[in-house]
VMD Tcl script that draws the C-alpha trace (Angstrom):
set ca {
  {0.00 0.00 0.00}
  {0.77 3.36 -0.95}
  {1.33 5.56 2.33}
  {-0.94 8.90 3.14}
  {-0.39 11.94 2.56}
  {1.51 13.43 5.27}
  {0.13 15.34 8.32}
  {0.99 18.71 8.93}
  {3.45 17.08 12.13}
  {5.34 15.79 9.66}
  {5.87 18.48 7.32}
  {6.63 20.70 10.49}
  {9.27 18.19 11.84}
  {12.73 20.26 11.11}
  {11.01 23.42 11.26}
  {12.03 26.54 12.84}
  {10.35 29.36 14.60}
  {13.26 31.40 14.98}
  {14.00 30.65 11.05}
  {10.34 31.32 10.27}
  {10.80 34.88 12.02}
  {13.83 35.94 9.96}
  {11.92 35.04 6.99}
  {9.19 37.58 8.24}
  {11.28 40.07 9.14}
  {12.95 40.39 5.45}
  {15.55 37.71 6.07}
  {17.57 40.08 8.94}
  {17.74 40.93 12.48}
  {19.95 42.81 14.40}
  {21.26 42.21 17.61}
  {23.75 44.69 19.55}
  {26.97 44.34 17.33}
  {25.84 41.39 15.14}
  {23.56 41.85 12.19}
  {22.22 38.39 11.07}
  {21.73 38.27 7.23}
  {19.82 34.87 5.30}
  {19.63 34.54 1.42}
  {16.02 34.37 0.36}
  {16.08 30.96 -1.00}
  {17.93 28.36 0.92}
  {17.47 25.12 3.08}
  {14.90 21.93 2.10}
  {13.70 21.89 -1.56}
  {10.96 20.76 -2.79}
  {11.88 17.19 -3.64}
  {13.86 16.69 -0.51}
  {11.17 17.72 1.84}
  {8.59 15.36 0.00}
  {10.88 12.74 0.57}
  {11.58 13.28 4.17}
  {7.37 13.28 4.36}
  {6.80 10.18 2.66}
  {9.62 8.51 5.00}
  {8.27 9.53 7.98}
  {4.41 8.67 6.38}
  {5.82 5.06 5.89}
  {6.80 5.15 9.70}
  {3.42 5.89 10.43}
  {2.04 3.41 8.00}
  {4.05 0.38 8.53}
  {4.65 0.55 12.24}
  {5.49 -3.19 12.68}
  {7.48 -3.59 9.62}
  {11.44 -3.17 8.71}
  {11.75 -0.15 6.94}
  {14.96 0.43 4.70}
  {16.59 3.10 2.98}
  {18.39 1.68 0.42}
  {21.11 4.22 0.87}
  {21.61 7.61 2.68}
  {17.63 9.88 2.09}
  {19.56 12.99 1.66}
  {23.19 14.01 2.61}
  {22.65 15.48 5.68}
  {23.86 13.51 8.73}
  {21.43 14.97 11.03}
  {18.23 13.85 9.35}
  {20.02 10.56 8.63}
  {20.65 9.75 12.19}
  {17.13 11.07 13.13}
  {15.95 8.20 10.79}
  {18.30 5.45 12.08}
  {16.64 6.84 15.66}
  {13.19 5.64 14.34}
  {14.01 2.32 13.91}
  {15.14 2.74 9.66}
  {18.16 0.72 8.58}
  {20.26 1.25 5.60}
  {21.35 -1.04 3.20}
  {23.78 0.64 1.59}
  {26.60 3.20 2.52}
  {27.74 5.12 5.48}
  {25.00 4.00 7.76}
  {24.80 0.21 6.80}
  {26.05 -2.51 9.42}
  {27.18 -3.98 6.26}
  {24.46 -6.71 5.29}
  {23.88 -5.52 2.20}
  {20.18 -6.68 0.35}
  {20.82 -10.09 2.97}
  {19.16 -8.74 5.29}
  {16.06 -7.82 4.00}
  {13.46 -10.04 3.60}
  {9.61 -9.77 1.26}
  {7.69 -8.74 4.60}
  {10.05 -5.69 5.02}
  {9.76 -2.09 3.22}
  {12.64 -0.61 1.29}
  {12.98 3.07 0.11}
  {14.21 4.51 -2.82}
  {16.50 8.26 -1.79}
  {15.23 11.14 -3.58}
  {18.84 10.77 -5.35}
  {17.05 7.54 -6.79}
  {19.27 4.33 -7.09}
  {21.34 2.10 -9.36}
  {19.29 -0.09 -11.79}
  {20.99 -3.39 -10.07}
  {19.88 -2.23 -6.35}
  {16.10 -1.85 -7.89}
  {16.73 -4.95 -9.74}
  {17.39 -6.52 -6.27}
  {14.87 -5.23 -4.32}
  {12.12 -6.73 -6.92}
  {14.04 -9.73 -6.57}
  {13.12 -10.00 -2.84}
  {9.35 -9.14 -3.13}
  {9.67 -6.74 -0.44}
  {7.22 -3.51 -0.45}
  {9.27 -0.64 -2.59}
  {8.39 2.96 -1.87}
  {10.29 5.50 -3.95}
  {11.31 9.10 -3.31}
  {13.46 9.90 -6.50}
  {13.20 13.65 -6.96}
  {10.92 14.39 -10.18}
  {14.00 16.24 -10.89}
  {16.40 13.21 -10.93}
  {14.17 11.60 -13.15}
  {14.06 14.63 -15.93}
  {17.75 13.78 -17.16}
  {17.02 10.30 -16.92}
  {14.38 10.11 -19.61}
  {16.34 12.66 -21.55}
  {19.22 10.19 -21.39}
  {17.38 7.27 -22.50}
  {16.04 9.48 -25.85}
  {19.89 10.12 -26.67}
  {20.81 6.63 -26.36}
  {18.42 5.48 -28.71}
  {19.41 8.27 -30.85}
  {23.02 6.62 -30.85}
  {24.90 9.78 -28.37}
  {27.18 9.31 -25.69}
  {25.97 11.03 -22.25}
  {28.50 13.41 -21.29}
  {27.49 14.07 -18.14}
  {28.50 17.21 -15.58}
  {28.90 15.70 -12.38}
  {30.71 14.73 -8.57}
  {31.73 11.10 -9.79}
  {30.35 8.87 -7.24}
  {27.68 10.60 -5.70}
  {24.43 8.97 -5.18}
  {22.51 10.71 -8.12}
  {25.07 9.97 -10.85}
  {25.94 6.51 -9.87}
  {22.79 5.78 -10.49}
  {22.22 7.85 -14.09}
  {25.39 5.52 -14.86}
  {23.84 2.63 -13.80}
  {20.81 3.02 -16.10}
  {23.35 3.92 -19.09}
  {25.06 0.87 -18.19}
  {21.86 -0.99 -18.34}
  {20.63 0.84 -21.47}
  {23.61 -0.45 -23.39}
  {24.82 3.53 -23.46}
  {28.06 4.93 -23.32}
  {28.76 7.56 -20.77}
  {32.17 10.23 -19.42}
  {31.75 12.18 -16.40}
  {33.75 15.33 -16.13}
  {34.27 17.18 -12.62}
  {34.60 20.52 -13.55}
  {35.95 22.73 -16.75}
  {39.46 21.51 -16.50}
  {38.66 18.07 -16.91}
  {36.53 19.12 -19.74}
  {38.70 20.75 -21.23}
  {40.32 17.61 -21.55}
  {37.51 16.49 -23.62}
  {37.65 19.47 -25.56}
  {41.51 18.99 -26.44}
  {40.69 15.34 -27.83}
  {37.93 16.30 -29.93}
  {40.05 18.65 -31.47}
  {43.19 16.32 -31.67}
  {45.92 18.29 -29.40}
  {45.73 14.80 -27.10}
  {45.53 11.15 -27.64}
  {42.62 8.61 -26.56}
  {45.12 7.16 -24.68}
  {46.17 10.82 -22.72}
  {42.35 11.06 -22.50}
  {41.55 7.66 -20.86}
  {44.52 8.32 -18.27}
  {43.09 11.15 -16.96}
  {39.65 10.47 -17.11}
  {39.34 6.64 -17.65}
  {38.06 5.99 -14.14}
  {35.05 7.92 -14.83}
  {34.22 6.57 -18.61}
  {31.80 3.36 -19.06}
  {32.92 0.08 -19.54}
  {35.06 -0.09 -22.66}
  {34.63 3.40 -23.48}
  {36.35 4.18 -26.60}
  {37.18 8.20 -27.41}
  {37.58 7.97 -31.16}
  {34.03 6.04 -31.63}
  {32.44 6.99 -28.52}
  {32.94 11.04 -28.94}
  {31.41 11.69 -32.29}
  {28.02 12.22 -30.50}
  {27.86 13.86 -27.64}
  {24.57 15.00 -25.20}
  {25.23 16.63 -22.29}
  {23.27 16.16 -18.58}
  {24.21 17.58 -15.64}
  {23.84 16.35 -12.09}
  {20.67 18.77 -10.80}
  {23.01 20.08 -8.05}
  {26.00 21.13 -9.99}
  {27.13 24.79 -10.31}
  {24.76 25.80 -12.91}
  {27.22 28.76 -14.20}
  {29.34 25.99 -14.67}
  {27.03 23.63 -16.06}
  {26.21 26.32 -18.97}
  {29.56 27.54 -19.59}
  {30.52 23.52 -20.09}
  {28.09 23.06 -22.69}
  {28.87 26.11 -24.88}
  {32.48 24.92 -24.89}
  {31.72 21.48 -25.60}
  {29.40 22.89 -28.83}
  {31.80 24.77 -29.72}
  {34.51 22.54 -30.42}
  {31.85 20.11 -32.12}
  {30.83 23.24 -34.31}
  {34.71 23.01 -34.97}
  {35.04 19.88 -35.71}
  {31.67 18.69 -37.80}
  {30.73 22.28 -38.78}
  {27.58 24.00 -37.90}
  {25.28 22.75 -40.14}
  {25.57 19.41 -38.62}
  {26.33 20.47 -35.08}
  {22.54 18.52 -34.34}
  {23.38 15.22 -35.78}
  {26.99 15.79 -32.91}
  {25.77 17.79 -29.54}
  {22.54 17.66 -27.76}
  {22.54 20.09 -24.32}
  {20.05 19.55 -21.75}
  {20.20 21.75 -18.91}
  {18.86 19.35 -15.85}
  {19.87 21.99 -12.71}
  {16.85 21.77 -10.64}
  {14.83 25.00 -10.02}
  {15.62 24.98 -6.21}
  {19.66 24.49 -7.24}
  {19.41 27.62 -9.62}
  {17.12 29.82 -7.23}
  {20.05 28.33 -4.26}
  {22.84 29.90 -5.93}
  {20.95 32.95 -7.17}
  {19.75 33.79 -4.13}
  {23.51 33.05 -3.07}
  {25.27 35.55 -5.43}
  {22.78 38.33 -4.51}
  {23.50 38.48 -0.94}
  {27.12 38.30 -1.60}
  {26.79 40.65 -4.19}
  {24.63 43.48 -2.52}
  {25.50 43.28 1.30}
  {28.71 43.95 2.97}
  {29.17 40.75 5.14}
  {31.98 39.91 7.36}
  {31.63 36.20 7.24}
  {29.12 33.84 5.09}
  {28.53 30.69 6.43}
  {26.86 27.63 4.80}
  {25.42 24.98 6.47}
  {24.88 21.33 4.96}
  {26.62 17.93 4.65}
  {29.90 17.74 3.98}
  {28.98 15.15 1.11}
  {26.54 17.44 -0.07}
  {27.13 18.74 -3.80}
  {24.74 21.64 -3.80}
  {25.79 22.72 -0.54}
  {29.67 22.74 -1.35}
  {28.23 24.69 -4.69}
  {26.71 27.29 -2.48}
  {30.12 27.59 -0.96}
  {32.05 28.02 -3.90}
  {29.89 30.89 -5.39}
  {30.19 33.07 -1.63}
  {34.30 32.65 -0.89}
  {35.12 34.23 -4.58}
  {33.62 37.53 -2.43}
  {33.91 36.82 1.42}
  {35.51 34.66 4.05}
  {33.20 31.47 3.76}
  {32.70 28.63 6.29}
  {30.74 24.95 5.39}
  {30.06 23.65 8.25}
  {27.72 21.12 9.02}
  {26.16 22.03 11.76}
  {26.55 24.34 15.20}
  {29.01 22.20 16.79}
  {31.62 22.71 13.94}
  {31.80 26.10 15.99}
  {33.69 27.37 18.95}
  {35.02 30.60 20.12}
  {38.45 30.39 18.89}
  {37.98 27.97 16.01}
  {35.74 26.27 13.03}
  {35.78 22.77 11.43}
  {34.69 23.68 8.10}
  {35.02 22.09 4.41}
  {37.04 24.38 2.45}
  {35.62 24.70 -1.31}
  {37.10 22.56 -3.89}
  {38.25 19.68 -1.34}
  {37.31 16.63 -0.02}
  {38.56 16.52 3.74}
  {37.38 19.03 6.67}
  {39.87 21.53 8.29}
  {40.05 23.79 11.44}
  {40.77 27.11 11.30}
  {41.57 29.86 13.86}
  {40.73 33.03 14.71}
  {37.58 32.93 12.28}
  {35.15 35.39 14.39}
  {36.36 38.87 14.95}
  {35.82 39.65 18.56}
  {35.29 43.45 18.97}
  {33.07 45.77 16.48}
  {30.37 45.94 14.44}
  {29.91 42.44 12.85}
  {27.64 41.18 9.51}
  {27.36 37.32 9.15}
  {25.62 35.48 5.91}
  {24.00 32.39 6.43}
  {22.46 30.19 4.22}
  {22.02 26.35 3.83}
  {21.89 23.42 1.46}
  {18.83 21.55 -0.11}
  {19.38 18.75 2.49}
  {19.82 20.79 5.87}
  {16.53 21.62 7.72}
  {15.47 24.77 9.22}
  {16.06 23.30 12.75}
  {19.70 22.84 12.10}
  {20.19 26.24 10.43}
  {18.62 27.84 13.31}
  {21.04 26.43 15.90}
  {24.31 27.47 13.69}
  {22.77 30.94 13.66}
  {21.80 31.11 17.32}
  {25.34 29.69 18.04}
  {27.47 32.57 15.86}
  {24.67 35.38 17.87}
  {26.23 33.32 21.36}
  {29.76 33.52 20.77}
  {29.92 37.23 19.12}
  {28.87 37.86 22.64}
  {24.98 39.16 22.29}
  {22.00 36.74 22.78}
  {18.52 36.20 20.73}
  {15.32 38.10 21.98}
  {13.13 36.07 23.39}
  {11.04 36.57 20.60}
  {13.19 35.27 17.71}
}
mol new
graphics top color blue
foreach p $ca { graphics top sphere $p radius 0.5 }
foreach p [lrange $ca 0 end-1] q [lrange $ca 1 end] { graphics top cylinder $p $q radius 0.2 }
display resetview
């Protein structure tokens, strides 16, 4: 059975009143030294927050069954651990005891993250017989139809993307399964990799060095490049994302000329409407207020988050954090942009004077967690929240 619709307690779960209030209030508040500044768009989107409701509906619905995730719901560790605090095991990832699809059995009830999952795990679960409920963003699913058109169409999926995160292992798994040939690329520089081959300055064999740990299965550059269509994972920078494609068309135009640059390069822009209105919302408080500090809260694993990141510390001193324990007094564990391991760094709050902070917050992190970082930084700049906020 399909699970209701979710109660109002549920959608209200990771709330916050004191987030709610800055919201009203034009996204600022002021308090003795510190002025407190949000972006307008930030935190839980859409798909994420429909996901979190139909988990906790399923709790409601199937109180005495096993309920799994297949892998993490969203990367945020908080909400995670919540879960794994209501009884919900994961199968896969950093939260499994390591049994794998073993351990579940037909009678139990297996979830599908709002990243979706890898045609095999799906595969598996039917295999079982157990009761599948699935999440997957609508947003996920957009590039994945797209994809399936170009493969029939004979084009090799290019696709913009963090290799190994949840969403593209699983767009590779279905071009795996759809006999399709695919190349992820990190960021422009490993595109421009792409770019080089296409126009001959490097080998296929240069080529597959550098980048033949993210290509299919027998991926071959001189066939497999001829025809390319490019996706994005929806969380990727979308400046990026669009600045990507027009290289990659260009070079084609180069190559095959531009009356046939249609039968070489298909561009589909698949950055979900709460990633773009994220990162707007992002470069306009960056860009129009005259902040000390911007920090970003979300999962360290989280791709839009560390995107949100990347477009404030161009413009101000930016801290990722994950949540308000990453902060003390004298020191913050933070992700800097562009790596893969946290860091502590000193002296990151200026003690005396007047003081602006930024805050925003990934897709993944609720309000109730961006409320306590924010409370936290009021705390140790020395001034305290008004009862009323």
């Amino acid at each position: 059975p399909v699970p209701p619709e979710g109660s109002e307690a549920n959608r209200q779960s990771y709330a916050s009143t004191l987030v709610d209030q800055l919201r009203a209030n034009d996204y600022r508040l002021e308090e003795g030294r510190v002025t407190l500044v949000m972006a307008r768009m930030f935190g839980f989107c859409w798909g994420v927050d429909k996901a979190v409701e139909i988990v906790q509906d399923a709790l409601a619905a199937f109180p005495n069954r096993q309920i799994w995730l297949v892998n993490q719901m969203i990367h945020n560790p908080a909400v995670n651990q919540d879960l794994i605090s209501r009884g919900i095991k994961f199968i896969k990832g950093t939260y499994s005891d390591g049994q794998g699809f073993a351990a579940v059995s037909k009678d139990d009830v297996a979830i599908i993250p709002a990243f979706s999952s890898a045609v095999e795990e799906i595969l598996e679960l039917e295999k079982i017989g157990c009761e599948v409920i699935d999440t997957t963003c609508p947003w996920v699913l957009k590039p994945h139809l797209r994809t399936k058109r170009n493969i029939e169409a004979g084009f090799t999926t290019l696709i913009h993307a963090t290799l190994g995160h949840d969403e593209t292992r699983a767009t590779c798994s279905l071009i795996t399964h759809e006999k399709g040939k695919y190349l992820v690329v990190r960021d422009l520089d490993e595109t421009q990799l792409v770019i080089d081959f296409i126009r001959g300055a490097n080998t296929a064999e240069d080529l597959m060095k550098a980048l033949g740990n993210a290509a299919s299965p027998d991926f071959d550059p001189e066939k497999d490049l001829t025809q390319v269509a490019l996706i994005n994972q929806t969380t990727m920078l979308a400046s990026e994302s669009r600045e990507i494609g027009k290289r990659v068309q260009d070079v084609m135009i180069e190559r095959y000329g531009e009356d046939a640059i249609k039968e070489h390069f298909r561009d589909f822009d698949t950055i979900c409407n709460a990633t773009q209105d994220n990162q707007d919302a992002m470069l306009n408080l960056v860009d129009k207020e005259n902040l000390d500090l911007m920090i970003v809260v979300g999962g360290f694993e989280s791709s839009n988050t560390k995107n949100l990141a990347r477009i404030a510390w161009k413009k101000v001193p930016t801290y990722h954090i994950e949540d308000s324990n990453d902060l003390s007094p004298d020191q913050v564990r933070h992700l800097p942009v562009d790596s893969y391991e946290s860091v502590t760094s000193q002296d990151w709050l200026r003690s005396e004077g007047p003081l602006c902070v930024g805050f925003t917050a990934g897709a993944s992190t609720p309000d109730t967690k961006l409320a306590e970082v924010i409370a936290k930084v009021t705390e140790l700049a020395g001034e305290s929240l008004s009862p009323t906020k």
